[in-house]
C-alpha positions in Angstrom: 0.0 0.0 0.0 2.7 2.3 0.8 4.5 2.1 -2.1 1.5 2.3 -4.3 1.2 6.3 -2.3 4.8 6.5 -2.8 4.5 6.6 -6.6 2.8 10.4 -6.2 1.9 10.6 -9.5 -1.3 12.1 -11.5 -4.8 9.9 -10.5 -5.7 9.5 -13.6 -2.1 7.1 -13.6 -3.4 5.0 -11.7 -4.6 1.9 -12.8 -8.2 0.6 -11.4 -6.3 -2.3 -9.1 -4.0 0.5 -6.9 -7.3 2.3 -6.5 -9.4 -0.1 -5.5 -6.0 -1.4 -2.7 -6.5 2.1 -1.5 -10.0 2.0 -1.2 -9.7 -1.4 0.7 -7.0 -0.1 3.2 -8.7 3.4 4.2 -11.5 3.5 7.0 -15.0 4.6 6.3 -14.5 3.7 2.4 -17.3 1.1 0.8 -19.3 0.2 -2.0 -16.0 0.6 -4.3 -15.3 -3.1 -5.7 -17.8 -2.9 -8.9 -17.4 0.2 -9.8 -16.0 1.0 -13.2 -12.9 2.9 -13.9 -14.2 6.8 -14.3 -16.9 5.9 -11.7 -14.1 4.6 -8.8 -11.8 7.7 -9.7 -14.9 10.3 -9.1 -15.5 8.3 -5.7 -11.8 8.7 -4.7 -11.9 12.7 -5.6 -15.4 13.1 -3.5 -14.7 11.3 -0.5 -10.7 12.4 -0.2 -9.6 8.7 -0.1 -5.6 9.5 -0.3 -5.8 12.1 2.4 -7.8 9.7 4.7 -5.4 7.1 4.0 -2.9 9.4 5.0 -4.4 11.0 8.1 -5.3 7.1 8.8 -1.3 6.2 8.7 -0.1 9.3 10.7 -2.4 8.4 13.0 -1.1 4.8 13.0 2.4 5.5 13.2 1.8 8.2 15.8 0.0 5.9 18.1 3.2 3.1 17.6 6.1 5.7 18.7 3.4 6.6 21.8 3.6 3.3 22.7 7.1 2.5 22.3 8.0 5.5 24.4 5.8 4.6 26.9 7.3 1.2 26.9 10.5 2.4 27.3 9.9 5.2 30.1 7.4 2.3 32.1 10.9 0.1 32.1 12.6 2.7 33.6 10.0 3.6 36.3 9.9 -0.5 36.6 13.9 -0.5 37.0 13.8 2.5 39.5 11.1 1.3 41.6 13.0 -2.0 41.7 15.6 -0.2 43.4 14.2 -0.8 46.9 15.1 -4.0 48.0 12.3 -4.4 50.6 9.6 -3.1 48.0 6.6 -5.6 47.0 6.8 -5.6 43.3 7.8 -8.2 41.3 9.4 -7.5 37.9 7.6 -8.0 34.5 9.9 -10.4 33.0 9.8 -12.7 35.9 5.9 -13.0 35.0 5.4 -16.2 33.0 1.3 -16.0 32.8 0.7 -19.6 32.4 -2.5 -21.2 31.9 -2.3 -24.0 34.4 -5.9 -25.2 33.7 -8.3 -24.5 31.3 -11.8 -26.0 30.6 -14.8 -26.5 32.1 -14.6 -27.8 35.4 -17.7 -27.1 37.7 -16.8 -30.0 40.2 -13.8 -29.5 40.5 -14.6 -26.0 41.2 -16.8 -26.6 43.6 -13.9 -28.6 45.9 -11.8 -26.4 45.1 -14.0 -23.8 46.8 -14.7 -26.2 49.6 -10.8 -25.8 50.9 -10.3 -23.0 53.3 -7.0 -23.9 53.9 -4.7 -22.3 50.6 -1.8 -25.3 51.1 -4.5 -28.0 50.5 -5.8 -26.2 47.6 -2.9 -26.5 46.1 -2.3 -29.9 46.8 -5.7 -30.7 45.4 -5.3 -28.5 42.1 -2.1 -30.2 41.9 -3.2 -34.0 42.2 -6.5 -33.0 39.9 -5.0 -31.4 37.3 -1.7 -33.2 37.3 0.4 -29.8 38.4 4.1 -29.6 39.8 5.1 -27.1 42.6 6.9 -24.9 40.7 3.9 -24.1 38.8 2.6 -22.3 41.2 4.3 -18.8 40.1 3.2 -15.6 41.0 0.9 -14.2 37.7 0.3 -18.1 36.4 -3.6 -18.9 36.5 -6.5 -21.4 36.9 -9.6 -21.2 34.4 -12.1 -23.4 36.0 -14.8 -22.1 33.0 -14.5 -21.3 29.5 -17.4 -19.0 30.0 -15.7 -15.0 30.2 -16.4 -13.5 33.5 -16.4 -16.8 36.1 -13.7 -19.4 36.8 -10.3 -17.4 37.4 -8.3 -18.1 39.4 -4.7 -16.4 39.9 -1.9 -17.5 41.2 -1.0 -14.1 44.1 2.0 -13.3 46.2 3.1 -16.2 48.4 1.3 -18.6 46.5 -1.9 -17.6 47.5 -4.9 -17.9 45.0 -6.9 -15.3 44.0 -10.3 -15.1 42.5 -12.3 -11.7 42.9 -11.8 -11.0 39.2 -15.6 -10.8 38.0 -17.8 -7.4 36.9 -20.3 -7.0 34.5 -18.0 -6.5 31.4 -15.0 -8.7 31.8 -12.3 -9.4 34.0 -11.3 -6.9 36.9 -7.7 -7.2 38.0 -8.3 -6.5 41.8 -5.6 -4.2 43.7 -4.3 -8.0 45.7 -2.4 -8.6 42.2 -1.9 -5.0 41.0 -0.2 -3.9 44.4 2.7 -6.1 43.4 3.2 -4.5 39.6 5.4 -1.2 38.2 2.9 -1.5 35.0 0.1 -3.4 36.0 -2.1 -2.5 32.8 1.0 -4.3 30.4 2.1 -7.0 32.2 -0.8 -9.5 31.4 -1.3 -10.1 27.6 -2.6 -13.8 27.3 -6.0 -12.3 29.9 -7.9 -9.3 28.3 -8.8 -7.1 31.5 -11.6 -4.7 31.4 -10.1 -2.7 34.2 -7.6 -2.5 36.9 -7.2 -1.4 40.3 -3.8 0.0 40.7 -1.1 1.2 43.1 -0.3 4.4 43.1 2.8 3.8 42.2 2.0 1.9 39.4 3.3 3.8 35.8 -0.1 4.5 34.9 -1.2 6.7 37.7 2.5 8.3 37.7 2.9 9.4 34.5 -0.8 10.6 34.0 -1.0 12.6 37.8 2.1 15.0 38.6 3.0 15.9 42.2 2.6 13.9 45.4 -0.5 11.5 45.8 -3.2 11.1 49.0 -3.2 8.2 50.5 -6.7 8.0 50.5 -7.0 7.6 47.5 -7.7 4.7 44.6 -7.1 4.3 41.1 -9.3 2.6 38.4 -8.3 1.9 35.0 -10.7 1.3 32.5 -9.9 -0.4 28.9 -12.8 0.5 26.8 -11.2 0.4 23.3 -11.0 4.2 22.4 -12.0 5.5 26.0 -9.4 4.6 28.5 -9.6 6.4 31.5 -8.2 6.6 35.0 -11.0 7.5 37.4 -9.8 8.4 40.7 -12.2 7.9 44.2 -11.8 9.7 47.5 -14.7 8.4 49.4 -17.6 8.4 47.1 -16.5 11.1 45.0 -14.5 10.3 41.4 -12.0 12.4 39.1 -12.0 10.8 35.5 -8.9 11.1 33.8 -8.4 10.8 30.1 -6.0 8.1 28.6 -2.4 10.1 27.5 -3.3 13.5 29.3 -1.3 14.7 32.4 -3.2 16.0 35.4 -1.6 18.0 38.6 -2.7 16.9 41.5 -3.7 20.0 43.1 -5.9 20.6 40.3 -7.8 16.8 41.3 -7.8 17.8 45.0 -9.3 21.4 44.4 -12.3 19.0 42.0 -12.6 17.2 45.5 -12.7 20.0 47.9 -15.1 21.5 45.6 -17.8 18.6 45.7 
């Protein structure tokens, strides 16, 4: 596609097949595959089909060097936080996210829930599902259902399981497994999360909130495609925060001593 732009020469030059490529690869742009020669250049003049191809790919290519700087300035917030021995976190690459089980299991479930005790339920996931100690890693995880929003369950800190991942759209990460990342919202790729509950140290809240942050306060990160958003709580009141945009802090707390 690019090097059919490239060739920046007179439309009329191109032939029918380049035209109807560019039709295919721009959003928004239909009804173009029968259309005869004059009638597909008249559609590509009236509805600006090279400069919303264009637009499209600046777009594109501006949204990959956003996220490979973010990628890049989350390591080093990962590396730095990393720095205190006696912190909680545990680093990205030490993550394996392994699907220990998968399938629908409703018994097995059901004794699984049975256990209070966290060492025998891991000796009986282990003897059900055929498991070895060592995969019992922090991040690694249980699916009990193949249905979306029940089933999970994570491996935590200290081998402990958790499971208070439902909501009404998807998968919530709770704060007992986000406490423990630098960049909670990329570390898990196989799970799709609807939202997180994050740290405030976590990347996310740092880089979008500038200046020193309450402790009373928590941090919700929502992954509607197009509408991300960090929505802050103190109490009952909320401060939404749009995806990529800094906020000062003073500017949230003056939103809250104004409610």
């Amino acid at each position: 596609m690019d090097k059919i732009i490239s060739q920046n020469k007179a439309l009329d030059k191109y032939t029918v097949s380049e035209m109807k490529t560019l039709c295919a690869n721009t959003l928004s742009v239909s009804g173009y595959a029968s259309l005869k020669k004059k009638e597909l250049y008249n559609k590509v003049i009236a509805e600006n089909v090279f400069e919303k191809y264009t637009n499209q790919q600046r777009i594109k290519n501006e949204e990959v060097k956003r996220k490979l700087e973010r990628a890049k300035n989350a390591k080093r917030h990962e590396e730095e936080m990393m720095k205190d021995t006696t912190s909680q976190f545990i680093k990205a690459s030490d993550i394996q996210e392994c699907e220990l089980v998968y399938g629908d299991y409703p018994d097995e479930c059901d004794i699984f829930y049975s256990v209070d005790d966290n060492k025998k339920r891991k000796e009986y996931i282990m003897s059900a599902f055929d498991l070895k100690d060592s995969d019992f890693k922090f991040g690694n995880y249980i699916c009990f259902s193949t249905y979306r929003q029940t089933g999970l369950v994570m491996i935590g800190k200290d081998e402990n399981f958790i499971d208070d991942f439902g909501c009404d759209y998807g998968y919530e990460l709770p704060y007992s497994i986000c406490k423990h990342l630098t960049d909670a919202v990329n570390t898990f790729k196989a799970l799709e999360f609807y939202s997180f509950n994050l740290d405030k140290n976590d990347y996310t809240v740092r880089s979008t909130i500038i200046g020193d942050l309450p402790d009373n306060w928590s941090y919700e990160y929502f992954t509607i495609p197009q509408e991300e958003e960090l929505v802050i709580k103190s109490g009952t009141d909320k401060f939404t925060c749009v995806a990529n945009t800094s906020y000062n802090v003073s500017d949230i707390i003056g939103h809250f001593n104004n409610k």
